[in-house]
N, C-alpha and C positions, 0 to 999 in steps of 0.2 A: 652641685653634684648631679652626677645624672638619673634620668627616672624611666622607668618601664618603658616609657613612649619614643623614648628616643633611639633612631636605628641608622645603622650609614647607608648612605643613599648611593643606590644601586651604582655597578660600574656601567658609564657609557649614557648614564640619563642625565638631564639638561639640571645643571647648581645655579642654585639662587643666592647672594651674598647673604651669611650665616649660616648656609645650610651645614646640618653634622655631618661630617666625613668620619670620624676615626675619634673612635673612644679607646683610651687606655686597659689592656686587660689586667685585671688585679693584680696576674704576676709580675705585671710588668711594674705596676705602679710599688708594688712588694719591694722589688729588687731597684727602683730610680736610688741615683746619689739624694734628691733632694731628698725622699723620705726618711734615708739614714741619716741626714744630716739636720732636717728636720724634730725628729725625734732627738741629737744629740741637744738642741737646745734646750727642747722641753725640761730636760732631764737637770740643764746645767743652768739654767734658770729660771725654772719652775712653773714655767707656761704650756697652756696644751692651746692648739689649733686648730680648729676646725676643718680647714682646710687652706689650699696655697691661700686666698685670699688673706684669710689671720697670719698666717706666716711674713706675707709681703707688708700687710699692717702694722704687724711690727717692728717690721726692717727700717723703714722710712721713720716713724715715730721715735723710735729709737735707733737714730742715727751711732752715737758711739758704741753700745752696746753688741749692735748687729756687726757692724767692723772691726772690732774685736772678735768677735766670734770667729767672723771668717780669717783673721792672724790665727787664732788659736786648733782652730779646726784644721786647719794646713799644715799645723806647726810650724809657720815662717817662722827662719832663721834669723837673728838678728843678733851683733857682736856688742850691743849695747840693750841696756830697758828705756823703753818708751815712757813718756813720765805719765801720757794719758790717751785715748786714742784720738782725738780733737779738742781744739783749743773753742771751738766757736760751731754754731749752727749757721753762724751767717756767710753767706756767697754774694762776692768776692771776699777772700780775708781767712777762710779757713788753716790752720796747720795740722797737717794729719803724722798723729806719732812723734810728736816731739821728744829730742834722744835717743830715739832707735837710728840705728846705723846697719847697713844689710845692702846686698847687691842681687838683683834682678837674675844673672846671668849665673852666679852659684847655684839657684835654685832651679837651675837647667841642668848642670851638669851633676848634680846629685842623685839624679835618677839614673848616673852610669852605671851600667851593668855589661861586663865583660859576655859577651857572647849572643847578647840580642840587639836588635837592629835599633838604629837610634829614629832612621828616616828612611822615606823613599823618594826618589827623583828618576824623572826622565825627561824626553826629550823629542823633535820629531826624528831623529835619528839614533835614538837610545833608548834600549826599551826598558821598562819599570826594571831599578837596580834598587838592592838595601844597602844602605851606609851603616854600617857596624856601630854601638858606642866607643870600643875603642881607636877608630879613626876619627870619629865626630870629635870627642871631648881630646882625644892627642891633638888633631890639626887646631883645634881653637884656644890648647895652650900655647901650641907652638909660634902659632899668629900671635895672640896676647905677649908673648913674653918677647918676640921681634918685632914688635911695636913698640914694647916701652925701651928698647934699644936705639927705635930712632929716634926716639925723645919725644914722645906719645906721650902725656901724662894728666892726671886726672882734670877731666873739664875741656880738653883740647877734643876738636870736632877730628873725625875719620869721616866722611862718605864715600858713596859707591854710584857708580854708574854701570848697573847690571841689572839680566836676566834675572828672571826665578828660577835659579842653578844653588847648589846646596852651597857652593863656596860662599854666597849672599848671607845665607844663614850662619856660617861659619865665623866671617867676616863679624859681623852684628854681635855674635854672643861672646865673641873676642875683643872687639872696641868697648864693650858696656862694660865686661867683668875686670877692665882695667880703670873703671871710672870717667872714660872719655865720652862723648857722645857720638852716637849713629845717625847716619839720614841716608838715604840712599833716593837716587832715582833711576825707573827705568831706561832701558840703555836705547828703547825706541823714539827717548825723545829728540830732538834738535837741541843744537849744542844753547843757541837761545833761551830756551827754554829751562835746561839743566842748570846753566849757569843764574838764570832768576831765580830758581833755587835753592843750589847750594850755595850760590858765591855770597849768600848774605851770612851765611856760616862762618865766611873766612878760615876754611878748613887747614888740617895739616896735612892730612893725609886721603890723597884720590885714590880709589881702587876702583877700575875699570877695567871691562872686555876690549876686543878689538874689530869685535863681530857680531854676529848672530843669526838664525836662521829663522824662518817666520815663513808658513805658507809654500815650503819647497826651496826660497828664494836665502840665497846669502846675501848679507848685507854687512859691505865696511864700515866701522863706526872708528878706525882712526884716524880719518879729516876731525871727525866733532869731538873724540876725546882730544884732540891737540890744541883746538877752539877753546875745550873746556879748560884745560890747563892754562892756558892763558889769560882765561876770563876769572881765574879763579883765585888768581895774583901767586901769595908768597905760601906756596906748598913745600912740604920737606923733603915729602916724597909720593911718586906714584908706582902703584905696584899694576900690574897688567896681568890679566889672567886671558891665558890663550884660547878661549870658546872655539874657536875656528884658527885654521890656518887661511888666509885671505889669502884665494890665489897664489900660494904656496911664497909668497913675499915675507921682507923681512918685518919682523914685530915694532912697535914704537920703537924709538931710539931714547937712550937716557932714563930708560925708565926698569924698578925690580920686578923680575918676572915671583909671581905666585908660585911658582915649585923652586924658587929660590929663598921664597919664604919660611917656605917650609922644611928646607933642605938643612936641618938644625939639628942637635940632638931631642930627644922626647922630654915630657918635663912629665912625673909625674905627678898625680893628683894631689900628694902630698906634700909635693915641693911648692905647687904653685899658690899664690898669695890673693886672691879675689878683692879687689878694692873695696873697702866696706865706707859706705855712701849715706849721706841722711837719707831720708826717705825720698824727699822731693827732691834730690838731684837728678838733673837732668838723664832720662834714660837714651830717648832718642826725639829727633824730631821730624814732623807729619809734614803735610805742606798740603794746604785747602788746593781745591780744583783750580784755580788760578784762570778762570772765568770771567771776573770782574777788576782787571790791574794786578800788580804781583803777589803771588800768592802769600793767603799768611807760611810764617814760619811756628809752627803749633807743638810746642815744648811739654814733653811726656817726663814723671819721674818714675823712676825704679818703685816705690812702694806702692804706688796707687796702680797701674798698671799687674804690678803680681799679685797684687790684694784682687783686682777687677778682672783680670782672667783667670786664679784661681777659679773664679766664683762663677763665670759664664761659663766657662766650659766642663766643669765637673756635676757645676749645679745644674746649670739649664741645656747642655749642650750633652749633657749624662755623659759626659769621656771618663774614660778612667785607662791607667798605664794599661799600653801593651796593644790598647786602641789606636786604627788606624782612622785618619781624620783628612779629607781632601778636597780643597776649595780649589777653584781655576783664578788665578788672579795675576796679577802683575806685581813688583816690588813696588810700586809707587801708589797702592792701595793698600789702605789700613788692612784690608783682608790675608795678604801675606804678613805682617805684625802678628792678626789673631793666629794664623796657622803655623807660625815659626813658635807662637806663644803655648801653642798644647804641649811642646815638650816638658814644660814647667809640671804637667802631669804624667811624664814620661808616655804620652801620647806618640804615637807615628805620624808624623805629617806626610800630606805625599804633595811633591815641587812637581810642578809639568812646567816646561820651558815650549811653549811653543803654538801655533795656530788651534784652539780647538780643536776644531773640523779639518783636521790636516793628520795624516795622511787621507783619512777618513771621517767620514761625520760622526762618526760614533764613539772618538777618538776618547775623549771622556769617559764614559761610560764603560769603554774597556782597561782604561787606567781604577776604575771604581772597581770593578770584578778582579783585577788582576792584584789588586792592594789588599783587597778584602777588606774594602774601607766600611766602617759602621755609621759614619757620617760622609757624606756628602752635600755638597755645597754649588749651587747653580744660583744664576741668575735672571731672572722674566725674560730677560731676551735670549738666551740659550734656549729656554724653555720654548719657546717662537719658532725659534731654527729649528727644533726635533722638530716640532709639528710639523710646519711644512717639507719637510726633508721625508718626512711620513718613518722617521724613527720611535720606534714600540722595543726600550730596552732590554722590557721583559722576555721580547721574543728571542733576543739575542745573548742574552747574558746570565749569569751567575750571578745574582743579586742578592742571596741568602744570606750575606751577613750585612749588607744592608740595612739598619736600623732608620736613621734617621736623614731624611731632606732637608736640607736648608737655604730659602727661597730671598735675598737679600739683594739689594743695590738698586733697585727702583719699587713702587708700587707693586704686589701681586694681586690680581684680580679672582675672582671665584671660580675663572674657568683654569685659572695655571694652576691654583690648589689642588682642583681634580683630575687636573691631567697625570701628575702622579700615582694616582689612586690609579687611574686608567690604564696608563702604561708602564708602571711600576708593578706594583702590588695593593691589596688591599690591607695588609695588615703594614703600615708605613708610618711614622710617628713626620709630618711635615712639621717643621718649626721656622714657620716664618720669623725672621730676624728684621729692627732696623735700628741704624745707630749712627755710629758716624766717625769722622778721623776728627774731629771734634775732641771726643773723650776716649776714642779707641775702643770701642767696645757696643755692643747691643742697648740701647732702652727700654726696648719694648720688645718682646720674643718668645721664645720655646720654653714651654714649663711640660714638662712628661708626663706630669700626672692629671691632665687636663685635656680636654676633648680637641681637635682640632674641625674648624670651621669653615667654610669657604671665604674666601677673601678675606679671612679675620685675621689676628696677629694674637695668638692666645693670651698673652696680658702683659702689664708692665714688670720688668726686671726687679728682682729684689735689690733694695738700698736706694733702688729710681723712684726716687717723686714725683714721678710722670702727672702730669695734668694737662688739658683742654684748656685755653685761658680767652678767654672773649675780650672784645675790644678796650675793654673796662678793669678789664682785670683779676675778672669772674671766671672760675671752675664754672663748664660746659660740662653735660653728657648728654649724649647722641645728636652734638653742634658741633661742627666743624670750627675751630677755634686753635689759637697756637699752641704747638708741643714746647709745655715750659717743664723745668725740673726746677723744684720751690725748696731741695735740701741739698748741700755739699753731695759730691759725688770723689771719693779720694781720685779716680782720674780722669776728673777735669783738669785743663792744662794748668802746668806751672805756673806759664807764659807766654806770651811770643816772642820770640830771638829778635831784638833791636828793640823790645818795646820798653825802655826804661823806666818809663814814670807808670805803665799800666793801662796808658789809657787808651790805647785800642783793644785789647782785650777787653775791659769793660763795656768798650763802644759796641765789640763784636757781639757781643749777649746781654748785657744789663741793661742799652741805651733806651729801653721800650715798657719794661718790670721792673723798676730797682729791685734787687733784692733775691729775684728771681732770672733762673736761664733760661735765657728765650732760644730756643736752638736754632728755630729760622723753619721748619713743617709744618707743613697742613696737618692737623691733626683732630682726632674721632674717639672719642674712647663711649663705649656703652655702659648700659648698666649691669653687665656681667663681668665687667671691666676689659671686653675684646676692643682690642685697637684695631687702628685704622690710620697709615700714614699716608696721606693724599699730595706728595709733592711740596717742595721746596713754596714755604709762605710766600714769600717774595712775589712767588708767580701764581698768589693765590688768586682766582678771577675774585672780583666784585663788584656785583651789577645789581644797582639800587638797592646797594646794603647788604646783597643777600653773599656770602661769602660760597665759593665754588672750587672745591679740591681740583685739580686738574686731571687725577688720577680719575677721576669719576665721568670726566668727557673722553679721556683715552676706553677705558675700560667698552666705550658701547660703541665708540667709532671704529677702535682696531676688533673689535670681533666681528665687523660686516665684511666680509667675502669681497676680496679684494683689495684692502685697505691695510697696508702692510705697518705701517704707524703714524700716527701724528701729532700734534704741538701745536696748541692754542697758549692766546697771548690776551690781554686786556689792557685796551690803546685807552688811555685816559686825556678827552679834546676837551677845547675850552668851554667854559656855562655848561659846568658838570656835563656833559658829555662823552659818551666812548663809544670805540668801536672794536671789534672783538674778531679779528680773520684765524681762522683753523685751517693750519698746512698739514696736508696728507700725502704720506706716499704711497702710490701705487704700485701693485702689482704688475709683473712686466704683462705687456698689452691691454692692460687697464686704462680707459681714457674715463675722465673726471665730466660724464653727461649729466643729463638734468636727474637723468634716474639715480645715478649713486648720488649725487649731492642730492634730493628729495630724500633718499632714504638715508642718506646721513641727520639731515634735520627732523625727520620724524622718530629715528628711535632716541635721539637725545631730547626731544620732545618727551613722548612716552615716557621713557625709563627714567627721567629727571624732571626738568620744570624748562618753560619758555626760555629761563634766564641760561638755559643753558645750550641752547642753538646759536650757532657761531653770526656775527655777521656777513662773512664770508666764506668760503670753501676753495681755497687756493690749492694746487699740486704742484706739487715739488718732487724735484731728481729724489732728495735724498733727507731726511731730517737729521740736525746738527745734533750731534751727543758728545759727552766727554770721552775719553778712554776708556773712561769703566762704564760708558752706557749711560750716562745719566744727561735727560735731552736739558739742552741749552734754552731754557724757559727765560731766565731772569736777562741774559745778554740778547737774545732776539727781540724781547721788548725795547730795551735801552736804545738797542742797534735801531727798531722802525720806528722811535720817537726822533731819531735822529741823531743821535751818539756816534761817534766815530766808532768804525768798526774795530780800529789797535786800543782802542782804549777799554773796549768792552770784551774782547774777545783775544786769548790767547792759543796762535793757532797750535801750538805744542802740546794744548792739554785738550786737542781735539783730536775724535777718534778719524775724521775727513773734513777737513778742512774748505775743500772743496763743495762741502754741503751747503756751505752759507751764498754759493753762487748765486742760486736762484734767487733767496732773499734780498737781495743786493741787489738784482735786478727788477724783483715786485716793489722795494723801496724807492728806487732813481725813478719808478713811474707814475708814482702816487704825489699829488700838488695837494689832495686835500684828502685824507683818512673817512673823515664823515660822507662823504659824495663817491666812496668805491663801491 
């Protein structure tokens, strides 16, 4: 709790990682979901709490207990009784709710209410528009019920090759609530790439655009749907929704238009029949980055998913109906799942289809004021872009109902904490978030009743048995150690699609813990239990034992004046040997002299240890990321050990693909790693 001494640290003065930013004021912590929901326990089985830490104590300790709570506390729906809320504490092997039967997608559209807005979407040529409930929940019977006419039926895949346009969400809450499963991928990908994808699906049913607009520019996407359809063998049917008129030409041929889909009579709510599912039937499926060979195909069910976003977004994420909620994201990131998933609390989502920074840089942030979103949701590299773009929201916008930040999808360091404080507000609840398409959801994140910190991640998620785990197998605090969870989480995946006997699933998390999930991050927890995730393990450095986040050499490299980002690696040469080169890129007319590489090695000297000075200081055009920003660590190693570049690298799930140039050509020049 906090005491007399503690004060938030002025706006505009220099943060130290932990420093306090932002304490809860009573009323706020009065009115959190968690503390209603908190005391609802106390009350129903007869514990009191000190505070969130005893509440999180008991989540994880008592695993069935706490997961019942959270069914009981939401009221999920279910057409059958569960005989108990798990079979087992042990992972892999868990069954969560055995005999309960309920569908994901009901408990979306039960929040219909005649006359208030279900969502919002726009576009770079459509400005912030509401979707009514009675259009949202009409069009997603109307789809549901013209799907099981083409002979759609329970367990048969639908995907999608689209935009974040609402018909996506339409789409989704229409294939689930028939019992079929969802996957969708963005429509920016290459047909390549979509069809490594979906085509492990062997789907029935393709629904794709024909176009899309990004940046000003229109782009034809039906060359690659016609790829995909072909690569995707024996489909029923494809439905084609007209985002654009291409060039005023004719639409795919052979295939049903989307206002043909809908062009049906209404069905109403009481006619329609919501497929009731065990628990762990397939909801939809995820697909990993697809950075190292083809991506997994990462299998979600219906109970674990509404059990686990009830509980992140009402508990940790404080939404409640009526709230408007807005991430930037793409369909092929878990982050549109969580953002299509607040409906389940009669939440507003708000869809942007389109460039950030397009028409303007502030593009965002006027979708944020115009929604009167209470969450918002950015990512460390957005955060980048305002800065230097020299955008101060507060100067420009309506931010009052603004509640809460949420900083996700790479590292946040202790100067993007405060830069909200800065150019936001000072009364700002940030809730750094991190998690994964792994289990869909947050592990470590936003608790409301708790102070926020700089660079910190306020603590582990309730029911996450988040732990530090050392080479041994040992719980670490304030060690850099792996992000394991040591209890059943109901969504962890089912499966992976093709994996019959199990045993890459196991491989993916157990091959290291038996027993325990090994997520694959760098991982920090303290002794106030603030987190700390330092980057994908894999590309954790280590140099003579000493284990090194990689977020923690980004953090002191990209704050020196001119150093726009960069990506270290650790070259493991023979007779224990390595060598350790850090690519940076520079700001335009920045060249890479003795002085900025001297002052790259002395504040990573300084601010860390020896071990954390690169052996080299290479510059590069551009640093490799994924789509959703997350730099290319674990495949630039593989790639300068010598790996083929197609095997380690898929350039579909690359945000520039062209960034690997330089790499490619620092590697064709290297005979010996140790001697550069």
């Amino acid at each position: 709790m906090p005491t007399e001494e503690m004060t938030v640290v002025p706006v505009a003065s220099v943060v130290q990682e932990g420093d306090l930013l932002w304490m809860p004021p009573p009323e706020f912590v009065e009115s959190a979901n968690l503390t209603a929901f908190t005391r609802w326990v106390e009350g129903r089985h007869g514990r009191h709490f000190d505070d969130y830490h005893g509440l999180w104590e008991w989540s994880v300790e008592s695993t069935a207990d706490f997961w019942e709570a959270i069914w009981q506390y939401f009221d999920v729906r279910s057409s059958s009784t569960y005989t108990t809320s798990l079979t087992t504490q042990e992972i892999p092997g868990t069954t969560w709710f055995p005999g309960a039967r309920l569908n994901y997608a009901e408990h979306i559209l039960r929040n219909e209410a005649p006359g208030e807005t279900a969502l919002f979407f726009a576009s770079e040529t459509l400005p912030l528009t509401a979707m009514s409930w009675e259009e949202f929940a009409g069009q997603v019977r109307v789809v549901a019920t013209q799907l099981r006419r083409l002979g759609v039926g329970v367990g048969d895949r639908v995907v999608g090759y689209l935009p974040n346009i609402p018909q996506a969400v339409v789409a989704m809450v229409a294939v689930t609530s028939i019992g079929a499963i969802w996957s969708v991928c963005s429509s920016d990908f290459g047909a390549g790439g979509a069809v490594d994808r979906l085509g492990q699906l062997e789907p029935k049913v393709l629904i794709a655009v024909d176009g899309y607009r990004y940046g000003g520019k229109l782009y034809d996407r039906r060359a690659e749907v016609e790829s995909i359809i072909a690569g995707l063998g024996n489909l029923s049917a494809v439905v084609r929704i007209p985002v654009v008129d291409v060039d005023g030409s004719a639409p795919i041929e052979g295939v049903i238009d989307w206002s043909q889909l809908l062009d049906h009579p209404a069905v109403s709510a009481a006619e329609f029949v919501f497929e009731q599912v065990p628990f762990d039937h397939p909801l939809w499926v995820l697909f990993s980055s697809g950075t190292t060979g083809l991506p997994k195909a990462i299998v979600h069910g219906h109970g674990g998913i509404l059990l686990e976003q009830l509980k992140l977004q009402h508990l940790h994420m404080d939404l409640s109906a009526g709230d408007a909620s807005f991430f930037y994201t793409t369909t092929g990131w878990m982050m549109w799942n969580f953002l299509a998933s607040s409906m389940l609390l009669g939440v507003r989502p708000v869809f942007y289809d389109g460039n950030p920074a397009y028409p303007d840089v502030d593009r965002l942030w006027r979708l944020a004021d115009e929604s009167k979103a209470r969450l918002f949701g950015v990512s460390p590299t957005y955060v980048e872009m305002m800065d230097r773009a020299g955008v101060v929201p507060r100067e420009r916008f309506d931010l009052s109902s603004l509640v809460c930040v949420m900083p996700a999808g790479s590292p946040v360091s202790p100067w993007c904490t405060n830069w909200f404080y800065e150019n936001l507000k000072a009364d700002l609840w940030v809730a750094t978030g991190s998690g994964g398409t792994d289990c869909c959801t947050g592990l470590v994140g936003g608790v409301p009743t708790l102070p926020v910190r700089a660079g910190e991640i306020q603590a582990p998620s309730l029911g996450v048995a988040v732990s530090a785990f050392d080479d041994h197998g040992r719980s670490v605090v304030d060690q850099v150690g792996e992000l394991v969870i040591t209890k059943p989480m109901p969504s962890m995946p089912v499966r992976f699609w093709g994996d019959e006997d199990g045993s890459r699933y196991r491989s993916a998390y157990f091959d290291v813990f038996p027993g325990v999930w090994r997520h694959g991050d760098s991982f920090r927890i303290n002794n106030r239990d603030g987190c700390f995730v330092l980057g994908r393990s894999d590309a954790t450095l280590n140099r003579q034992g000493v284990r090194i986040g990689t977020a923690e050499v980004y953090r002191a490299v990209e704050a020196i004046d001119g150093v726009l980002s960069a990506l270290v690696v650790n070259l493991d040469l023979p007779d224990g040997h390595f060598f350790m080169p850090l690519f940076v890129e520079l700001a335009p007319g920045v060249a890479l002299g003795e002085g900025l590489e001297s002052q790259i090695r002395t504040r990573l000297r300084t601010e860390y240890t020896p071990r954390h000075v690169p052996d080299r200081v290479i510059a590069v055009r551009a640093i490799p990321v994924t789509r959703t920003g997350k730099k290319l660590e674990v495949p630039v190693r593989l790639f300068l050990r010598g790996a083929p570049i197609e095997e380690v690298l898929d350039p579909n799930a690359m945000a520039d693909p062209a960034a690997m140039d330089d790499f490619v050509t620092y590697r064709d020049s290297q005979t010996d790693y140790s001697l550069s």
